[in-house]
C-alpha positions as CSV (number, residue, x, y, z in Angstrom):
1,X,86.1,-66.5,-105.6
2,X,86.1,-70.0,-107.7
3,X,82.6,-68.9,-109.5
4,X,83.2,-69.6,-113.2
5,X,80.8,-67.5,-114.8
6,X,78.1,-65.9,-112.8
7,X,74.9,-67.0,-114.5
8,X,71.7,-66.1,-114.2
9,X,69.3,-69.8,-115.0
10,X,70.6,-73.1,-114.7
11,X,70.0,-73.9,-118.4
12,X,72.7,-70.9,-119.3
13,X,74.8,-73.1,-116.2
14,X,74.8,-76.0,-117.8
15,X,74.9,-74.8,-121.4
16,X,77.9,-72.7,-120.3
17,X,80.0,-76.0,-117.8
18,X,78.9,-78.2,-121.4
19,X,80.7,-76.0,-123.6
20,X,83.8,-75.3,-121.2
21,X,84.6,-78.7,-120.5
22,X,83.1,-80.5,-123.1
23,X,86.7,-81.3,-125.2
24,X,88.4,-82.9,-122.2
25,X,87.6,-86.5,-122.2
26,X,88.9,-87.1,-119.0
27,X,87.2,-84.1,-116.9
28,X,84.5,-85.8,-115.1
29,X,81.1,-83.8,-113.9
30,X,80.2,-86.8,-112.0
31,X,81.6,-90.3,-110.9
32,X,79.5,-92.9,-109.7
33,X,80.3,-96.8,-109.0
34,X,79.8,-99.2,-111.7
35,X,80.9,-103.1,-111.6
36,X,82.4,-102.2,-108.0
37,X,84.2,-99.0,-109.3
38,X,83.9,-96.0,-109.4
39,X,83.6,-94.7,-112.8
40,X,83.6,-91.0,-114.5
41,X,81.0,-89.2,-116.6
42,X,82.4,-86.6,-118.6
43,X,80.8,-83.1,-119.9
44,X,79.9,-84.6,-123.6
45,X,78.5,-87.4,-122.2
46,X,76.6,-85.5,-119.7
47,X,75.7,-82.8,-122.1
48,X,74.3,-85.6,-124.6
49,X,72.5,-87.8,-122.0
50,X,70.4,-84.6,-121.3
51,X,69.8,-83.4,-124.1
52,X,68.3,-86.5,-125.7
53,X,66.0,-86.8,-122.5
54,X,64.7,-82.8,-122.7
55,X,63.5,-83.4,-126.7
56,X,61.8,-86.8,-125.8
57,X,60.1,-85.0,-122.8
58,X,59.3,-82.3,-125.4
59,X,58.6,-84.9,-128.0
60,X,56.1,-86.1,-125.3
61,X,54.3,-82.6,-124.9
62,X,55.9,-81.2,-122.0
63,X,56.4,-77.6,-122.2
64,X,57.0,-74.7,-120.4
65,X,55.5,-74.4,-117.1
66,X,54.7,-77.7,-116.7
67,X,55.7,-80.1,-113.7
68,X,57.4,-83.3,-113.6
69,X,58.3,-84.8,-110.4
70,X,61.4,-87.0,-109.9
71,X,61.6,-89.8,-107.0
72,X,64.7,-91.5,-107.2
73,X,67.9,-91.9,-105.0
74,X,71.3,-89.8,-105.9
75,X,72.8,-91.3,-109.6
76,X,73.1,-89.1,-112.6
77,X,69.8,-90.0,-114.2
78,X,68.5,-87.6,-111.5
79,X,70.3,-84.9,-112.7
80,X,69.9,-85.8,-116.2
81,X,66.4,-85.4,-115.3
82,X,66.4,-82.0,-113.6
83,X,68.6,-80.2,-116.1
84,X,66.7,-81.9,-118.7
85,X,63.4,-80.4,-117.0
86,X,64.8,-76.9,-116.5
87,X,66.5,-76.9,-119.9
88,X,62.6,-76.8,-121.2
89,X,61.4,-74.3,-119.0
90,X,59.7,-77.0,-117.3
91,X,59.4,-77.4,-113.3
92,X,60.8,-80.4,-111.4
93,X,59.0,-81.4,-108.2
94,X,62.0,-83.7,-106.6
95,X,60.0,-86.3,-104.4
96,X,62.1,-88.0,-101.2
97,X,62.6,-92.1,-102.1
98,X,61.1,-92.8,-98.6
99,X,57.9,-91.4,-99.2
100,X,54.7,-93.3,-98.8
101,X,52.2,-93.9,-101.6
102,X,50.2,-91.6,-99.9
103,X,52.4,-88.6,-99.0
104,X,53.4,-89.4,-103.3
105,X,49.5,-89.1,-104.2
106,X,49.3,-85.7,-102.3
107,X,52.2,-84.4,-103.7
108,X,51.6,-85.3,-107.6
109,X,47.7,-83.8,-107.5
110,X,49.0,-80.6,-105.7
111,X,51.8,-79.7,-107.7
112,X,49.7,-81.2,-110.8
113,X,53.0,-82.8,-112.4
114,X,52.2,-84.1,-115.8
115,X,54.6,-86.9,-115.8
116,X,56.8,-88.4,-113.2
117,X,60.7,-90.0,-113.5
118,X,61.0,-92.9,-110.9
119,X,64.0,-95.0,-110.7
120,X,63.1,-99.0,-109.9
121,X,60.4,-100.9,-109.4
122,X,60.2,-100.2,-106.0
123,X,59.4,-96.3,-106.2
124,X,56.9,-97.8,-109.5
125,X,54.8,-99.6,-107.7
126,X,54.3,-96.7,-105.4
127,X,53.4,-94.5,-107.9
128,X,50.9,-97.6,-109.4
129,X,49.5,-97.9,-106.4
130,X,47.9,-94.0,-106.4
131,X,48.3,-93.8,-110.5
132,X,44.2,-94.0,-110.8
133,X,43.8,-90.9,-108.2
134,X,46.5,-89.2,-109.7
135,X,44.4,-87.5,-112.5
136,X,47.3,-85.0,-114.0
137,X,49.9,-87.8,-114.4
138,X,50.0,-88.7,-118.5
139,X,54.0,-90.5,-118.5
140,X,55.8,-92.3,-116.4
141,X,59.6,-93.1,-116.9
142,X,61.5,-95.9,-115.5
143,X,65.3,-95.0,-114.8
144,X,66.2,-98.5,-114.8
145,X,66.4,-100.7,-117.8
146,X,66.8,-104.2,-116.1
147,X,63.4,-103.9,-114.2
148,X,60.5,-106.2,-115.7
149,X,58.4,-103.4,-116.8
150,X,54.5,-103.8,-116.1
151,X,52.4,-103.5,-119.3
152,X,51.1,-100.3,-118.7
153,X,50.7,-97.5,-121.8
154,X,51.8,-94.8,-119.5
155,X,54.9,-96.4,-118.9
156,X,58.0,-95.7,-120.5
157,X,61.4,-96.6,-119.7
158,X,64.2,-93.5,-119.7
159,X,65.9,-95.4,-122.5
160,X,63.0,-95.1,-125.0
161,X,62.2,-91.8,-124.2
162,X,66.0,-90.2,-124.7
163,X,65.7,-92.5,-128.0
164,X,62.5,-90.5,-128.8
165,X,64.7,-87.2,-128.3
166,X,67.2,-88.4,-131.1
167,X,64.5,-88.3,-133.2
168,X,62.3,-85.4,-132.5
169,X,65.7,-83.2,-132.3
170,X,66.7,-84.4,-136.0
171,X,63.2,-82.4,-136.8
172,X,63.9,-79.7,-134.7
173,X,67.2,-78.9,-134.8
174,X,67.3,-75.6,-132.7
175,X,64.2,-75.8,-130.7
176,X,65.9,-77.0,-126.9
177,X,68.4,-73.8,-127.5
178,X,65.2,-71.7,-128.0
179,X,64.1,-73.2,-125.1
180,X,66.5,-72.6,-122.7
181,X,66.8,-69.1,-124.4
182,X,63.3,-68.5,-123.1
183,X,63.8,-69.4,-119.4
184,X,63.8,-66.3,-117.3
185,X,66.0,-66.5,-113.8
186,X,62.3,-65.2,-112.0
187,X,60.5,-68.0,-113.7
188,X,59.7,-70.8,-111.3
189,X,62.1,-73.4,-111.2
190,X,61.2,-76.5,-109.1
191,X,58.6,-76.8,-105.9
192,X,59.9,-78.9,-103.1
193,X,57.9,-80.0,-100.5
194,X,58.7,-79.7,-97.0
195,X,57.2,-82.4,-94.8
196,X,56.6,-80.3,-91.7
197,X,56.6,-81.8,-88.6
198,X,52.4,-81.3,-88.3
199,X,49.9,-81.6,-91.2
200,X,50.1,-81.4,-95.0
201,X,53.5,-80.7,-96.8
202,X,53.6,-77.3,-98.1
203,X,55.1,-77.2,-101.8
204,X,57.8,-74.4,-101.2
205,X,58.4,-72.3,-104.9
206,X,62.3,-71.3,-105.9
207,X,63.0,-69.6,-108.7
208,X,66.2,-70.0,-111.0
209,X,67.5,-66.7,-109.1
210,X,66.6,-67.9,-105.5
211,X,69.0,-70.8,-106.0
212,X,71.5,-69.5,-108.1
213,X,71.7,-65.9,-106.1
214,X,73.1,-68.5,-102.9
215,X,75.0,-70.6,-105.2
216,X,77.1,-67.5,-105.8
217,X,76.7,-66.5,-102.5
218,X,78.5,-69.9,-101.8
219,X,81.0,-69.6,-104.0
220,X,82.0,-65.9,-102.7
221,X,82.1,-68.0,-98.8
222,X,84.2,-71.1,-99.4
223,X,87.1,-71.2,-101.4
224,X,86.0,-74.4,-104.1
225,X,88.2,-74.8,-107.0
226,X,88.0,-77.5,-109.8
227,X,90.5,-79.9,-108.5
228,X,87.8,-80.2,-105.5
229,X,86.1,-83.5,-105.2
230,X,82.8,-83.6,-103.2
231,X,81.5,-87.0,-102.2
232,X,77.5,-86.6,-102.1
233,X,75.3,-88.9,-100.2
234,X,72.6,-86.3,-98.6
235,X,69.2,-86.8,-101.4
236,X,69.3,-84.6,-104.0
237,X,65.7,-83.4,-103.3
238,X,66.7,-82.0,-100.7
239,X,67.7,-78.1,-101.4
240,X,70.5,-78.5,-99.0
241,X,72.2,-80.9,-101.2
242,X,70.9,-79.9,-104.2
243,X,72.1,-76.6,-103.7
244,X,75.5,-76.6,-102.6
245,X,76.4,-80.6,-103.2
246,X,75.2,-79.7,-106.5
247,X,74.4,-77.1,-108.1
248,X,77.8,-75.3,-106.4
249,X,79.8,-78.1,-106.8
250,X,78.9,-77.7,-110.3
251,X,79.5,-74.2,-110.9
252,X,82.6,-74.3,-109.8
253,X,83.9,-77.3,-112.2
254,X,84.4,-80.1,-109.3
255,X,83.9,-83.4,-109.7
256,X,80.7,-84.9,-107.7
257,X,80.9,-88.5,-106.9
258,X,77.7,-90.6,-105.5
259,X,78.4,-92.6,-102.9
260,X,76.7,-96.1,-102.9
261,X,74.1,-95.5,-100.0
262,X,74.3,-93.9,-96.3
263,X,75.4,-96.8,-95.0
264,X,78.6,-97.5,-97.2
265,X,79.9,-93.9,-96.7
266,X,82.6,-95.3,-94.3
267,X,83.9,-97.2,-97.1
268,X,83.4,-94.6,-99.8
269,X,85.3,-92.2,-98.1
270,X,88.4,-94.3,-98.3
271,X,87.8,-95.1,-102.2
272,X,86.7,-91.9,-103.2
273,X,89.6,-89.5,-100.8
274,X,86.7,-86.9,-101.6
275,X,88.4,-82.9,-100.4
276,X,85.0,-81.3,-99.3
277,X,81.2,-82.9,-98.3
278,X,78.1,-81.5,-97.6
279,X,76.7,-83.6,-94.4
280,X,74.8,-83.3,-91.5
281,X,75.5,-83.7,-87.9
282,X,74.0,-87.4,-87.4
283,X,77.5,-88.6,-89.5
284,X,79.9,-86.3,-87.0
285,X,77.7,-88.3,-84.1
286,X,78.0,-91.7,-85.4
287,X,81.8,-91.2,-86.4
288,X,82.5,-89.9,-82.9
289,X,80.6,-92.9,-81.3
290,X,82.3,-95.0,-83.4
291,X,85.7,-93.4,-82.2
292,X,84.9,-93.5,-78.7
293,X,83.9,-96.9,-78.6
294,X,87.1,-97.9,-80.3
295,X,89.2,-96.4,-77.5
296,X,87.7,-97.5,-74.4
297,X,88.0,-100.8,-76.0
298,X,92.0,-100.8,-76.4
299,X,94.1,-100.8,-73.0
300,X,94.6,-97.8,-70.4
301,X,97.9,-97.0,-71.9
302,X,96.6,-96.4,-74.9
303,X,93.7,-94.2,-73.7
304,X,95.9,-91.8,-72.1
305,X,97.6,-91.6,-75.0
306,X,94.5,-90.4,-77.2
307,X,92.8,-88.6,-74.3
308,X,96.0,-86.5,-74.0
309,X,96.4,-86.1,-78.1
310,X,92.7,-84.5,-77.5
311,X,93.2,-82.4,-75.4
312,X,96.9,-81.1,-77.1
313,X,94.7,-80.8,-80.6
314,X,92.4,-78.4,-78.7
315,X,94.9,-76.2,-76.7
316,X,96.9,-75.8,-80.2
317,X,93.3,-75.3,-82.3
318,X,92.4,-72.3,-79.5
319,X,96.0,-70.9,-80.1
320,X,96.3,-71.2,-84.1
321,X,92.9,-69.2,-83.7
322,X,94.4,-66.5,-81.4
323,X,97.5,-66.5,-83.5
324,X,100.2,-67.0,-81.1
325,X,101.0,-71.5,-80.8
326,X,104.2,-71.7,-79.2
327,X,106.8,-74.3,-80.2
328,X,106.8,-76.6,-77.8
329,X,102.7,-76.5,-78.3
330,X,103.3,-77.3,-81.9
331,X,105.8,-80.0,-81.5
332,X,103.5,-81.7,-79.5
333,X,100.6,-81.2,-82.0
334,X,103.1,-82.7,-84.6
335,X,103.3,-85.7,-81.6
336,X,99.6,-85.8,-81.2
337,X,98.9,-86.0,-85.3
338,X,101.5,-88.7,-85.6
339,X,100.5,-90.9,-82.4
340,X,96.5,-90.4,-83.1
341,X,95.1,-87.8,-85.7
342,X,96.4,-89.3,-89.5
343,X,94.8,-92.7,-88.6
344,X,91.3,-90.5,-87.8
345,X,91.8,-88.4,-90.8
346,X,92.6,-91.2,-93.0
347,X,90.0,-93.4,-92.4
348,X,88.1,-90.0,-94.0
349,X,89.8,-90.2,-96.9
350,X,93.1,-88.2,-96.4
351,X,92.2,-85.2,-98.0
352,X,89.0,-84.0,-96.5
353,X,89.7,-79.4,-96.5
354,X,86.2,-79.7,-94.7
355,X,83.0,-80.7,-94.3
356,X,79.9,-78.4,-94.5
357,X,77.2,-79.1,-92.1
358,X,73.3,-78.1,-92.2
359,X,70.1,-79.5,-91.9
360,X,70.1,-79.9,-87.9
361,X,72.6,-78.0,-85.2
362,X,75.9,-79.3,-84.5
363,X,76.9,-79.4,-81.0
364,X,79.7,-77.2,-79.6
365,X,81.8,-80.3,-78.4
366,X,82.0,-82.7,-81.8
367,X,83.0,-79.4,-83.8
368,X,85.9,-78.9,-81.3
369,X,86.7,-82.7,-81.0
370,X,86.6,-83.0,-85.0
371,X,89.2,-79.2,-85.1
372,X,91.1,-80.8,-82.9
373,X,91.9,-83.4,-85.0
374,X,92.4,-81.2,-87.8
375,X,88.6,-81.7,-89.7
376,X,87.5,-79.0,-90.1
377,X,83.4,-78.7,-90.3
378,X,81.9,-75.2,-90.6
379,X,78.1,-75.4,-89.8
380,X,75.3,-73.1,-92.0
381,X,72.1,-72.6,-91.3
382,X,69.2,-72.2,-93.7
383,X,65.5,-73.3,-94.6
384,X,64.2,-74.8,-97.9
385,X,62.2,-71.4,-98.2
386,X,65.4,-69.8,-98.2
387,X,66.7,-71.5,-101.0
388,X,68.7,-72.5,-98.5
389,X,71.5,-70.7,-96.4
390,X,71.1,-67.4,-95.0
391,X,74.2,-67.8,-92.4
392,X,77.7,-69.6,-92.3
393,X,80.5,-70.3,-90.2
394,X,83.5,-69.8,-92.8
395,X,87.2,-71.4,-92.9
396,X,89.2,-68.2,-91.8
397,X,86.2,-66.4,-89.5
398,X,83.8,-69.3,-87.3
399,X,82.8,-70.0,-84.3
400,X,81.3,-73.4,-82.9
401,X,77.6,-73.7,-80.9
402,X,77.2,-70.6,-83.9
403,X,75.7,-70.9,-87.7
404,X,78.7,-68.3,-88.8
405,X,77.7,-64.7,-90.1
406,X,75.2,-63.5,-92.5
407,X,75.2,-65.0,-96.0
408,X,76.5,-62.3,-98.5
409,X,73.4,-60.8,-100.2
410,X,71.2,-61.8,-97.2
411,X,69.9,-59.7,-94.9
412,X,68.5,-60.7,-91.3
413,X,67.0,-58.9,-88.5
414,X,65.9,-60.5,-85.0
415,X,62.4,-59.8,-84.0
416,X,61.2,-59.0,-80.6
417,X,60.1,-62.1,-79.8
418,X,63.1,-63.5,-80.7
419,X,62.3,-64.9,-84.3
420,X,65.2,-64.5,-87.0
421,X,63.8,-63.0,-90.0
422,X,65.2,-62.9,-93.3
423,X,64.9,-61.0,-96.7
424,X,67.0,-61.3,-100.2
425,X,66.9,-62.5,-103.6
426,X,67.2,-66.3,-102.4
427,X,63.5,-65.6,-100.4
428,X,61.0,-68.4,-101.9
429,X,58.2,-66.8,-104.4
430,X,55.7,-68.5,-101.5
431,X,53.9,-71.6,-101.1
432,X,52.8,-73.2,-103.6
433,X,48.4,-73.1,-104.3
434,X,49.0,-71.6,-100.2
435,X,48.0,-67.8,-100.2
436,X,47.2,-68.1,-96.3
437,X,50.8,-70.1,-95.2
438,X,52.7,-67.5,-97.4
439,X,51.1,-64.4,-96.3
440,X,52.1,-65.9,-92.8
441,X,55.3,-67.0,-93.7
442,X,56.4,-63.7,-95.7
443,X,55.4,-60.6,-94.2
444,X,56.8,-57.2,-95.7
445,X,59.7,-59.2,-97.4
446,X,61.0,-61.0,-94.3
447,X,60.6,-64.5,-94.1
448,X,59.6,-65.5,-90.6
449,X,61.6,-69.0,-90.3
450,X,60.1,-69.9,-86.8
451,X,63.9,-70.2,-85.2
452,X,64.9,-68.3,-82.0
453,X,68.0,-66.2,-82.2
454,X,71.0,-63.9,-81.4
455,X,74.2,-62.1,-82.2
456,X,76.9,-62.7,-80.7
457,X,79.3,-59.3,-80.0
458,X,81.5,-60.8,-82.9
459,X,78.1,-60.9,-85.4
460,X,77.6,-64.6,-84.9
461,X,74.6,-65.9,-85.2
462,X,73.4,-68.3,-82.7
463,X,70.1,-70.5,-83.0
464,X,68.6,-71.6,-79.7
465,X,65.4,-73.2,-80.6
466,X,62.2,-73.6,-82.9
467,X,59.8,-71.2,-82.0
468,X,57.1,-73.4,-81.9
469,X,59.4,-76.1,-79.9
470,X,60.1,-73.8,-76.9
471,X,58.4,-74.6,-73.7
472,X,57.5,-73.4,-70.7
473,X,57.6,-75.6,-67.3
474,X,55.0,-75.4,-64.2
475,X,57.9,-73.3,-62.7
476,X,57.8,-70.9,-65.3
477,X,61.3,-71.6,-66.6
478,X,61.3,-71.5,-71.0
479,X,63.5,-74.1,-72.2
480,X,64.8,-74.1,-75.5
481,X,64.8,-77.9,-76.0
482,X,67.0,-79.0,-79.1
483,X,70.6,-77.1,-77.4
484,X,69.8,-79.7,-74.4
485,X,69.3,-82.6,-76.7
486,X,71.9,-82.4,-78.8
487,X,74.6,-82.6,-75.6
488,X,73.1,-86.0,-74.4
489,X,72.9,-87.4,-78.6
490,X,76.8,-87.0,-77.4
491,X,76.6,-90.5,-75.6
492,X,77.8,-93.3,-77.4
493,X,74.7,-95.1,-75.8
494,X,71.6,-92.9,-77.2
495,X,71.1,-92.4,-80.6
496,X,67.6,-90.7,-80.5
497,X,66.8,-88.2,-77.8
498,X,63.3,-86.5,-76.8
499,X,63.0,-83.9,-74.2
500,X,59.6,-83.5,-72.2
501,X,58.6,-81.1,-70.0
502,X,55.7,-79.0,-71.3
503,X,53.4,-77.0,-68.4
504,X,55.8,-80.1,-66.0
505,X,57.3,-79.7,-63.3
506,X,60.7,-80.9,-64.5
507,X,61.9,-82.2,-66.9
508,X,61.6,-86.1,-68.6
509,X,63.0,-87.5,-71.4
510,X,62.2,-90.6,-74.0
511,X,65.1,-92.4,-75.5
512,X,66.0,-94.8,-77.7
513,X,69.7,-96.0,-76.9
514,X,72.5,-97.2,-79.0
515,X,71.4,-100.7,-78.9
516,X,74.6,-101.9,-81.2
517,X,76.4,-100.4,-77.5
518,X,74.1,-101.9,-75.4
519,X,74.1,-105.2,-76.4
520,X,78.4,-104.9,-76.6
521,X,78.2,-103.6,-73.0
522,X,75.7,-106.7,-72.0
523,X,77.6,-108.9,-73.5
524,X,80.9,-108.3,-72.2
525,X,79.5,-107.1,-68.5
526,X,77.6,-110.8,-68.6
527,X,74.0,-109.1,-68.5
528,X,71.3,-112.0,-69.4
529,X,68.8,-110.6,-72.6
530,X,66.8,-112.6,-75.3
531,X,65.7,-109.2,-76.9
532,X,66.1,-105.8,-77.5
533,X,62.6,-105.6,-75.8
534,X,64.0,-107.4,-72.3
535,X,67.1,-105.8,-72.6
536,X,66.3,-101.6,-72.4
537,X,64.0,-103.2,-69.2
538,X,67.1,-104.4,-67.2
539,X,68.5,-102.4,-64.4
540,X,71.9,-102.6,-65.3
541,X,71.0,-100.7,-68.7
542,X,69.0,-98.1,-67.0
543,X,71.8,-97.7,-64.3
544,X,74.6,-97.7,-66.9
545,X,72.7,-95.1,-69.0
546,X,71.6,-92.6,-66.0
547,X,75.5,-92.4,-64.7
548,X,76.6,-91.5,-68.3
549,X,73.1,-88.6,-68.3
550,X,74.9,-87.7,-65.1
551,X,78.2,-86.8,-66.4
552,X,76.6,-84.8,-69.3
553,X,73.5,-82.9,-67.0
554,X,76.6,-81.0,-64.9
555,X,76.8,-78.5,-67.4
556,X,73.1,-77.6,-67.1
557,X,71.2,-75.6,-65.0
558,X,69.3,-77.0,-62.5
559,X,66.2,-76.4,-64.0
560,X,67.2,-77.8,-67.6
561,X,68.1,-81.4,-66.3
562,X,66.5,-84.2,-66.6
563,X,64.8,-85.6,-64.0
564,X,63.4,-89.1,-65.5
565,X,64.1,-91.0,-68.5
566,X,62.2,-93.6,-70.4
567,X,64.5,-96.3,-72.7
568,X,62.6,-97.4,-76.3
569,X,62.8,-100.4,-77.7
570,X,62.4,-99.5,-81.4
571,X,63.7,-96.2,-82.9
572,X,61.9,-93.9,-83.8
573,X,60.5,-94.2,-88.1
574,X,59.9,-92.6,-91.2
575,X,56.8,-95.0,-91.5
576,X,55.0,-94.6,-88.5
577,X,55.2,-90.8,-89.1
578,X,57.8,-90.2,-86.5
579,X,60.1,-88.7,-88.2
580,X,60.4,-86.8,-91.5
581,X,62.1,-87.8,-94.3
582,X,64.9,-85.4,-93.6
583,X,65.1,-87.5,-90.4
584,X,64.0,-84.4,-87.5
585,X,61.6,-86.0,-85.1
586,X,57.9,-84.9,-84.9
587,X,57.5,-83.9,-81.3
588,X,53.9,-83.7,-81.5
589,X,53.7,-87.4,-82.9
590,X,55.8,-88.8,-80.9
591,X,54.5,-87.4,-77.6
592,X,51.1,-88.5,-78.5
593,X,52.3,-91.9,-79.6
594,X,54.0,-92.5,-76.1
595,X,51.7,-90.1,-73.7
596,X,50.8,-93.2,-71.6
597,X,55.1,-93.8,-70.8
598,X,55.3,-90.1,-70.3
599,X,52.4,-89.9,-67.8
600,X,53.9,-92.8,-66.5
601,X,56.9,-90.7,-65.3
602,X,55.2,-88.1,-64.0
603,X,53.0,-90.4,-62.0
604,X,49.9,-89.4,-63.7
């Protein structure tokens, strides 16, 4: 168990890491890049920095209780901010940067924040944009210096206000330690608004003890020491990453390092040599596509070669697991790993123990291609009302196409219908100003989390669909649509996937291909195009993308393949509502948005 010191707020955590640490100039909390590298922030520094902010947000008048949202991408002035929040007893409502002014205006008035951190001018002008409806809102504080600053009284920059803090703590010496002293681990700690894939976000409430009961729950699950190094890209408003890219990571005395944005992770991974990440399965896609494309591009001999490393990485993973690899299996393996598996492994960085994954399933096949490479990725499963995990796969006990075993301190029970339910000390307090959703939502203690599950004989949890996503065909066949998706997102030549089939009599799909692959396999198979547009029309592409379906549908059941397919032009986006901002496509939207392509299939 790595846990340093089980505590019960994260105040006393970060009063507690502060104190620890906070004489060893070169132990860094976090590490982010700075003049093209990557540059540590030790515990003083981090302890000061936050402090300074939490009296100038008191200096301001924030006090206990009150809200203060944060929209701003992963650096540490966001986590300046939060502990700063939570140090004054304060609530933090983080905000996703991709958020529309809108979506922003909702979520300020319904959560009332008082004052909001934002951290350029692009997330200002957002919030100036909605600032006149937004009639709590008294401060708002600019992370970055650089940006020309509007003249606008309510806006500060995070500079000033920290300076404001060196003064108002000269005065009043001993009043942040009073108020960290008076947080409570029941008292509300931040709200975080789920976008839902219909309607209004719902502003889900965790205490300090939801989060930090699953933080130790982590802690007791994955064996995390302080040398560990996590490299953190997922948004830290999302509780995924908050809570165990964060908050764990944290509590355990590792080193956190931001990596530049989603798309320079590639690179990052080879600067940074991180030993553990918190992901989701859209990276394992991409880097498998990535993979795959690289191979069938080299010669035949070649191919054999890594097709025959594959399959020797998976014969010794199934035997290491069973416990009996013979040696001429293990020589081989050392064969395989020589001819194929270190180049894979160090293009990760080298040192990767493994990879956590949440936040969508992964696939049975890419967890056995990664083990067979020796990357490990051990899937959870969890919701943000659950602060979040309540199951994981762990490094000595897991099974893929499962979400592991129960979370220690979680309970879960299946219902009769099918629902997993769930009940323990990381169950949200409810929905925020939502009596109705969180009497539905939390009924006798369990949280009804709308998935469909089983146990497996070994007490694995498997998750076959939403509830509210399973469907029924004319035939009367239910099919549970995401476990079919996720085996065609396989294909290095579709990167968004949709199944149809509702009250049909088969099943249709709409996709929106790989077009990076497409126009590689155009260009080199002499296919004429001037656009994306003219390109997902030609035969050839259809053709090319139905024989690879093919290959993948032999798997199914008869009645779970599809039929008919429709190619997109444009993927789908965050803007035109089509997906959330933790990137799961709305179903609903999206077949509305394209009902005239899907009746076109079924010849309606």
């Amino acid at each position: 168990m790595a846990i340093l010191k089980a505590c019960k707020t994260i105040p006393e955590l970060f009063i507690f890491l502060t104190d620890r640490f906070g004489n060893i100039p070169d132990k860094f909390v976090i590490q982010r890049k700075v003049d093209n590298k990557f540059a540590g922030i030790n515990y003083k520094e981090f302890r000061n920095q936050t402090e300074n902010l939490a009296y100038g947000l008191l200096a301001l008048g924030i006090k206990k209780n009150d809200k203060v949202a944060i929209i701003a991408e992963n650096r540490p002035e966001w986590v300046y901010s939060d502990m700063a929040i939570l140090s004054i007893g304060a609530v933090d409502i983080p905000l996703y940067p991709s958020l529309t002014a809108d979506s922003i205006e909702f979520i300020l008035n319904n959560s009332e924040s008082k004052a909001i951190i934002v951290s350029n001018k692009f997330q200002l002008n957002k919030i100036l944009k909605v600032k006149d409806n937004c009639r709590n809102v008294k401060f708002i504080i600019l992370m970055n210096e650089k940006d020309n600053i509007p003249d606008h009284k309510q806006i500060q920059t995070f500079n000033d206000i920290q300076e404001m803090g060196v003064l108002f703590k000269a005065n009043n010496p001993d009043l942040l330690e009073r108020s960290i002293n008076s947080v409570n681990e029941n008292d509300l700690c931040t709200i975080i608004y789920t976008s839902g894939t219909t309607g209004e976000p719902k502003g889900v409430m965790l205490s300090h003890k939801n989060i930090l009961s699953n933080v130790n729950s982590a802690l007791i699950t994955y064996p995390i020491t302080e040398q560990d190094i996590f490299l953190s890209f997922l948004p830290l408003c999302h509780i995924f990453e908050r809570m165990a890219g964060y908050y764990t990571a944290f509590a355990s005395g590792c080193t956190v390092v931001y990596a530049e944005s989603i798309e320079s992770v590639a690179q990052n991974l080879l600067e940074v040599k991180p030993t553990i990440m918190t992901t989701v399965p859209r990276l394992f896609e991409r880097i498998y596509s990535k993979i795959i494309k690289n191979v069938d591009s080299q010669p035949q001999s070649k191919q054999k070669i890594f097709y025959w490393a594959i399959e020797v990485g998976k014969e010794y993973a199934a035997a290491k697991r069973n416990g009996n690899v013979s040696l001429t299996l293990s020589v081989k393996n050392k064969l395989a790993h020589k001819l194929v598996f270190q180049k894979l492994i160090d293009k990760m960085g080298g040192r990767m123990r493994f990879f956590i994954s949440g936040g969508a399933p992964l696939s049975r096949d890419l967890g056995e291609f990664f083990e067979a490479l020796g990357v490990m990725i051990l899937e959870g499963y969890g919701l943000t009302e659950s602060a979040p995990v309540i199951a994981a796969n762990k490094v000595d006990d897991f099974k893929f196409g499962t979400v592991g075993k129960v979370f220690p301190g979680v309970e879960i029970k299946i219902a009769g219908d099918g629902e997993i339910l769930a009940r323990g000390p990381n169950i949200m307090q409810g929905y925020f100003k939502n009596r109705k959703e969180t009497e539905e939502t939390i009924k006798d203690g369990w949280l009804h989390t709308g998935d469909i599950g089983v146990f497996d004989a070994d007490g694995f949890l498997m998750i076959t669909d939403r509830k509210k996503h399973l469907f029924k065909t004319s035939t009367g066949k239910y099919i549970a649509p995401t476990p079919i998706e996720n085996m065609f997102l396989a294909s290095k030549y579709i990167d968004q996937f949709v199944l149809v089939g509702d009250k049909r009599m088969f099943l249709s799909a709409l996709i929106v291909p790989d077009f990076e692959s497409l126009k590689e396999y155009a260009d080199s198979n002499n296919i004429p195009y001037t656009n994306m547009e003219e390109l997902v029309k030609r035969k050839e592409i259809y053709d090319l993308i139905d024989k690879d379906m093919s290959k993948i549908q032999k798997k199914l059941a008869n009645f779970e393949r599809v039929r008919k397919f429709t190619l997109l032009e444009r993927p789908f986006a965050l803007e035109e509502g089509e997906i959330t901002p933790s990137l799961k496509i709305r179903r609903k939207i999206v077949e509305e948005r394209y009902r005239h392509l899907i009746d076109e299939m079924y010849g309606n």
